[in-house]
C-alpha positions as CSV (number, residue, x, y, z in Angstrom):
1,X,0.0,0.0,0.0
2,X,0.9,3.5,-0.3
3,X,0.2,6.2,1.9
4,X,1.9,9.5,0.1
5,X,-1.3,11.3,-0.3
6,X,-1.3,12.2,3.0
7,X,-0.9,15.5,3.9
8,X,-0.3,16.0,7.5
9,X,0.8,12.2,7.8
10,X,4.2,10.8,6.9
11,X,4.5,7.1,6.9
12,X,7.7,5.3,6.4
13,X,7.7,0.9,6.2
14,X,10.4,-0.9,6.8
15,X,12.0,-4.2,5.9
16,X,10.7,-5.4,9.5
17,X,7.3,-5.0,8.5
18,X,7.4,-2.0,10.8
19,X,5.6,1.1,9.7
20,X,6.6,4.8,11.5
21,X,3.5,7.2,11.5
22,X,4.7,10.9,11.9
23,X,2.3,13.1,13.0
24,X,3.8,15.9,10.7
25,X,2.5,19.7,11.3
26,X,6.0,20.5,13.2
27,X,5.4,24.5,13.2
28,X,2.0,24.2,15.2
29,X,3.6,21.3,17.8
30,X,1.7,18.9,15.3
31,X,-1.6,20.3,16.4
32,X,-4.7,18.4,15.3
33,X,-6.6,20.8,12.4
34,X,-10.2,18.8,10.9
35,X,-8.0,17.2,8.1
36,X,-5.4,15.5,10.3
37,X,-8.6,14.5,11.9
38,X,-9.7,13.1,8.5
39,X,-6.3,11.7,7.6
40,X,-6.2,9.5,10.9
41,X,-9.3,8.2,10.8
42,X,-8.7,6.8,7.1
43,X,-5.0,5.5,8.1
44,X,-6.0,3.8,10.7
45,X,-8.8,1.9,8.5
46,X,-6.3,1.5,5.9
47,X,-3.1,0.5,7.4
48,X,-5.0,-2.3,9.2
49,X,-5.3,-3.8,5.8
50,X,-2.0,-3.6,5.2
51,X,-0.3,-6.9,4.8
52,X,3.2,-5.7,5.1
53,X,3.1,-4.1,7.9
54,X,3.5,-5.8,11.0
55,X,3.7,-3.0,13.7
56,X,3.2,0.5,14.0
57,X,4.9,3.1,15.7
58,X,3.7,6.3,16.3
59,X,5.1,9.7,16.5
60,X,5.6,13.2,16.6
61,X,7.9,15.6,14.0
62,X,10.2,17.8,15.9
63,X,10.3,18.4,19.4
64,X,6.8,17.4,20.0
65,X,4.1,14.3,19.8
66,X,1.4,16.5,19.1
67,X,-0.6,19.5,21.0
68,X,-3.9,18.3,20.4
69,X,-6.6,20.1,18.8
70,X,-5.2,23.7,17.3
71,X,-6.0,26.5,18.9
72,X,-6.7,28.8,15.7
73,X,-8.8,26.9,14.3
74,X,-10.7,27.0,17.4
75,X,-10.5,30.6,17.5
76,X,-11.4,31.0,14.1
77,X,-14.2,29.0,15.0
78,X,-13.9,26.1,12.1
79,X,-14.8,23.3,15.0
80,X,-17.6,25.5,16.2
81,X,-18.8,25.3,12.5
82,X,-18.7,22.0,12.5
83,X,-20.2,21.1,15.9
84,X,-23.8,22.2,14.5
85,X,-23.3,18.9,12.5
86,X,-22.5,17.3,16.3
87,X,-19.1,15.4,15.0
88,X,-20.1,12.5,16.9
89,X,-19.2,10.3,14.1
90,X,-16.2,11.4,13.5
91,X,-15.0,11.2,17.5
92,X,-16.2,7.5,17.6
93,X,-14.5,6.6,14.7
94,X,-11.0,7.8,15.3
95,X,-11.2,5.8,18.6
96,X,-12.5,2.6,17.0
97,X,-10.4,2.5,14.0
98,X,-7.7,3.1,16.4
99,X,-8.5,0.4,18.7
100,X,-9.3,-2.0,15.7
101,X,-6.1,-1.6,14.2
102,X,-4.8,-5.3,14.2
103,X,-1.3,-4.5,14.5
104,X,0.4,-3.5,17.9
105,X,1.1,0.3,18.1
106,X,3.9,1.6,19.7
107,X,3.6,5.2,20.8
108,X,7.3,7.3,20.7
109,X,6.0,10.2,22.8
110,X,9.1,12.5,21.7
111,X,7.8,15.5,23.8
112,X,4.5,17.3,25.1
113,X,1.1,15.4,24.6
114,X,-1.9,17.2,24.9
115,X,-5.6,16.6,24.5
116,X,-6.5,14.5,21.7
117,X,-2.8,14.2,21.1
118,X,-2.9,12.6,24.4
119,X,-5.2,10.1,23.7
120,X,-3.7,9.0,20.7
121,X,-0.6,8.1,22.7
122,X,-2.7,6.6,25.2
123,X,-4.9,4.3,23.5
124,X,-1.4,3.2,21.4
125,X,-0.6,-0.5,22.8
126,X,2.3,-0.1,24.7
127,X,4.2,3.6,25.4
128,X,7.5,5.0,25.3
129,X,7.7,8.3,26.5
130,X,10.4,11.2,26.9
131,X,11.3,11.6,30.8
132,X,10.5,15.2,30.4
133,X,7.8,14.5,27.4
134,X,4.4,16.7,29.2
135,X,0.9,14.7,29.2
136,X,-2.2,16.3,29.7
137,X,-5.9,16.3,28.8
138,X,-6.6,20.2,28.8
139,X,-9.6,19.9,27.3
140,X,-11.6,22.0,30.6
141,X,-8.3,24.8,30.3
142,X,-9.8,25.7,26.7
143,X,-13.6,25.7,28.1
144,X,-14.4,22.2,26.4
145,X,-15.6,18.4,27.8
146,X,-13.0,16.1,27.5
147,X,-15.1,14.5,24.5
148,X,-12.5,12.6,22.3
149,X,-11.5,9.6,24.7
150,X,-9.9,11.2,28.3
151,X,-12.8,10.0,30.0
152,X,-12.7,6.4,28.8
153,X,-8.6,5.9,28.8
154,X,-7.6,8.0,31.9
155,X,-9.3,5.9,34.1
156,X,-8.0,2.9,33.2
157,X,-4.5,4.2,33.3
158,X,-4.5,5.7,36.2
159,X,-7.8,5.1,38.4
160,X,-10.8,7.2,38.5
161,X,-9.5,9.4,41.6
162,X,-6.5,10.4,39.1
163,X,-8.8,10.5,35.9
164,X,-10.8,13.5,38.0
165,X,-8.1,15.2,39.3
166,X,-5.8,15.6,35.9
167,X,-8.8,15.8,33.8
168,X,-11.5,18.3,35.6
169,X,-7.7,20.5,36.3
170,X,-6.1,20.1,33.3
171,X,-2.9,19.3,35.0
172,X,0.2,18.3,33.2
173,X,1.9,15.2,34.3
174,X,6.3,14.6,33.3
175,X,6.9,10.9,31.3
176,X,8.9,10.1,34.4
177,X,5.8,10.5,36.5
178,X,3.6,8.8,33.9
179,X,5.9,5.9,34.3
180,X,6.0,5.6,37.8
181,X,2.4,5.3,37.8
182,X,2.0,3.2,35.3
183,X,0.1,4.9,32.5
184,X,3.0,4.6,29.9
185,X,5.8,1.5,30.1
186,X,8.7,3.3,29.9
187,X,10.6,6.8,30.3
188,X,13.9,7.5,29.0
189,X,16.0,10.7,27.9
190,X,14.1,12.3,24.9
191,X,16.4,11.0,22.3
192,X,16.3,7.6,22.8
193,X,11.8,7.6,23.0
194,X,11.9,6.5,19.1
195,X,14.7,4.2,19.5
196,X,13.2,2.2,22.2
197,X,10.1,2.4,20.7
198,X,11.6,1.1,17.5
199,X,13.2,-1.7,19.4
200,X,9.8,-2.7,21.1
201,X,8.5,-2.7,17.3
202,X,11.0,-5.0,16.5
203,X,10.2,-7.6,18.9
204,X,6.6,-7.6,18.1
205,X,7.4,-7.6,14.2
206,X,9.3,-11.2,14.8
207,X,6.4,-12.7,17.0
208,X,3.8,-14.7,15.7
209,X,1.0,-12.6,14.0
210,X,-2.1,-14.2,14.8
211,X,-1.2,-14.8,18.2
212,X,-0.3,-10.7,19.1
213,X,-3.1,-9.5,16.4
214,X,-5.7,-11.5,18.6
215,X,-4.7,-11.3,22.1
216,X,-4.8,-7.3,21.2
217,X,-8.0,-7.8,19.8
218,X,-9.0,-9.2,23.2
219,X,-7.9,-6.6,25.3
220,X,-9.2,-3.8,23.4
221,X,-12.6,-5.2,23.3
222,X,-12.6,-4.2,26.9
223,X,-12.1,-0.7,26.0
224,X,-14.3,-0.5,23.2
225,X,-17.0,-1.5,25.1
226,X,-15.4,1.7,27.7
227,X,-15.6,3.9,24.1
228,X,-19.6,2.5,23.6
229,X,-20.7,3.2,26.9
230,X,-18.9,7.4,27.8
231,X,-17.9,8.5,24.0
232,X,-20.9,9.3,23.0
233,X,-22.4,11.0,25.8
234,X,-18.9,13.3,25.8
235,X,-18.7,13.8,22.2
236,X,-22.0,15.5,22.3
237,X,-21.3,17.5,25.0
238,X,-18.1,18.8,23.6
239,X,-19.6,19.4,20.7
240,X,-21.7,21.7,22.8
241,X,-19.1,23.7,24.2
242,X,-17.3,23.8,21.0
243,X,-19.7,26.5,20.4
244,X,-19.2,28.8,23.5
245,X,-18.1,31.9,24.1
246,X,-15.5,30.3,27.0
247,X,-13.9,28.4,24.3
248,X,-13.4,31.6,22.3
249,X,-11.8,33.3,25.1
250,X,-9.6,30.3,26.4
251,X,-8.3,30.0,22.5
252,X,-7.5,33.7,22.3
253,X,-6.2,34.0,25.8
254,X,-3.4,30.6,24.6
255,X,-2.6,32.6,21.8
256,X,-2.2,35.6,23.4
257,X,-0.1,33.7,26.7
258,X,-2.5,35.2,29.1
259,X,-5.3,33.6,31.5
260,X,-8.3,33.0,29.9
261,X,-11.5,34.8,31.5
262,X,-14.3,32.6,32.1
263,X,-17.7,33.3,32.2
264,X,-20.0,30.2,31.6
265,X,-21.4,31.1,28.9
């Protein structure tokens, strides 16, 4: 298969039968804009198809793994445009497709993870993260739910008590602390998250297929029943506040490196 018409997705396969996905918008900290959106949920659907490819690791270009949704397009307003459509959809796809991809992801958090950037890491099979890589679901510091998957991974990672306190704070938590509490496997110096990562890759790639594919398969059924039962109950209520004024103000205050002013409204 080939995956070059991507635009905000770079996708290199190897001779392993290991495929690098490069979440690639480097000048906005690889910030999710609608069409990444659009280009994950395909190459996850496609790359599961993929024959050749016999684990996937996940990154970040440049210094970051990605910033999560971007902040002028939510200033501009494009996702409140969209949210009278109520991207429900679109929210439960990503996850699914993700969790349905037969092939073990690795995630290489290189540095800062945030929001839905967050949760692509998370949901990723097993995690390598940068000791001083930043992971946080900020969805409430922008004036939104935490609609695309916090509620449904954070828990399991880290208990519901946790799950409350990073997500209804918006809190940001190191790699090394991530590790000690066991939401990622492993923290190490920034430079060596991809090569781990590609090392954990390589192992997988060399085991038996059916055997990994389908003990995955069996595992993530528990958390796609977690996605069936909270997604869609969040997704609408983000979409909701995806068309408030706090969200306007907490975009503009980001951009602006000032606190936002909230108002409820």
């Amino acid at each position: 298969m080939d995956y070059g018409q991507y635009e905000f997705i770079v996708v290199e396969k190897d001779e392993d039968g290991i495929a690098t996905v490069t979440l690639n918008r480097p000048e906005r900290r690889n910030a999710i804009n609608p069409e990444m959106h659009k280009e994950l949920e395909s190459l996850f659907s496609e790359i599961s198809k993929d024959r050749d490819v016999r684990c996937i690791v996940l990154t970040g270009a440049g210094t970051g793994f990605s910033a999560g949704g971007d902040a002028k397009v939510l200033q501009a307003g494009t996702w409140r445009d969209r949210a009278q459509e109520v991207p429900l959809a679109e929210v439960r796809r990503l996850l699914l497709y993700m969790l349905e991809v037969e092939q073990p992801i690795v995630a290489a958090v290189n540095g800062d993870a945030a929001g839905l950037g967050a949760t692509l890491a998370l949901f990723s099979d097993i995690i390598v993260a940068a000791e001083d890589a930043r992971i946080s679901d900020a969805h409430v510091l922008m004036g939104l739910v935490a609609g695309d998957g916090g509620v449904v991974i954070w828990p399991w990672l880290v208990g519901m008590a946790r799950a409350k306190e990073y997500l209804l704070l918006g809190r940001w938590i190191t790699g090394k602390q991530a590790a000690e509490m066991g939401m990622v496997n492993y923290a190490v110096p920034a430079a060596e998250a991809l090569p781990k990562a590609m090392e954990l890759a390589r192992e997988l790639a060399s085991g038996s297929p059916l055997a990994i594919r389908w003990t995955k398969f069996c595992l993530n059924k528990l958390l796609r029943d977690h996605v069936n039962l909270a997604v869609d109950t969040s997704a609408i209520l983000e979409s909701i506040t995806l068309d408030s004024d706090d969200l306007k103000e907490a975009a503009t205050a980001f951009l602006e490196k000032r606190k936002p002013q909230f108002k409820g409204s």
